[in-house]
N, C-alpha and C positions, 0 to 999 in steps of 0.2 A: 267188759270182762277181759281180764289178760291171760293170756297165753304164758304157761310157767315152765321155765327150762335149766333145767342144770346139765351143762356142760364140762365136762370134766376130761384130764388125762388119765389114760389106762395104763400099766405096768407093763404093757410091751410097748408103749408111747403113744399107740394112736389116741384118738380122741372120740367120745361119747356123747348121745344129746340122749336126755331121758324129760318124758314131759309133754313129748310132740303128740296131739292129740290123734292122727293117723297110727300109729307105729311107737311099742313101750320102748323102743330102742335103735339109735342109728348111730353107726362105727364112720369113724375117719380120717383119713391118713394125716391131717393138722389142722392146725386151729381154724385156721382163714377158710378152708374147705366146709367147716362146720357152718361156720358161720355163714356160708355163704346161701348153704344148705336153709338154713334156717329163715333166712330175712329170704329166700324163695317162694319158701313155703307159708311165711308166718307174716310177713313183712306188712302184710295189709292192718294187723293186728296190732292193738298193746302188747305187751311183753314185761315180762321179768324175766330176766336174765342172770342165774347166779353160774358164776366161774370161780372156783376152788383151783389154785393155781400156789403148787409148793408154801403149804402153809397162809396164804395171802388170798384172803375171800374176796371177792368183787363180785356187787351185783349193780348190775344195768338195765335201768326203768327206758324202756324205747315207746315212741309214741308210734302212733300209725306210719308207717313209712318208715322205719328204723332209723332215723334220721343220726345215732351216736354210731362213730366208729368203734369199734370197739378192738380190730385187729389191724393193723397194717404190714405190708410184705416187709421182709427180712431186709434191714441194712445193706447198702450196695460197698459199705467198707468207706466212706467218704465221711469224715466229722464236721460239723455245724461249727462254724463260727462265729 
């Protein structure tokens, strides 16, 4: 059985998980906090993961162990070559 979450941005920016089978709602100040939240509490679990992100749906199927990144920290300003 998976564990079903939409994560989403709120209009004052922070970020949303609804879905968590503890709790119909948890607030957080960004993505990667969410998320981090999330594979804490759930990580042992399958997953669906839908992310509504300005227009741009992405959903991420996670197996036991969330093993898909799904967010990584903020550019340190250095470009790939």
């Amino acid at each position: 059985m998976y564990v079903r979450l939409q994560i989403r941005r709120n209009h004052a920016g922070t970020w949303s998980i609804t879905g968590l089978p503890q709790q119909p709602l948890a607030q957080f100040e960004g993505l990667g906090e969410a998320l981090q939240y999330a594979k804490r509490e759930y990580g042992s679990a399958l997953a669906v993961i839908e992310l509504p992100i300005d227009g741009l749906y992405v959903v991420v199927y996670q197996e036991r162990g969330w093993p898909n990144r799904i967010c990584a920290p903020a550019s340190t300003g250095r470009q790939l070559h």
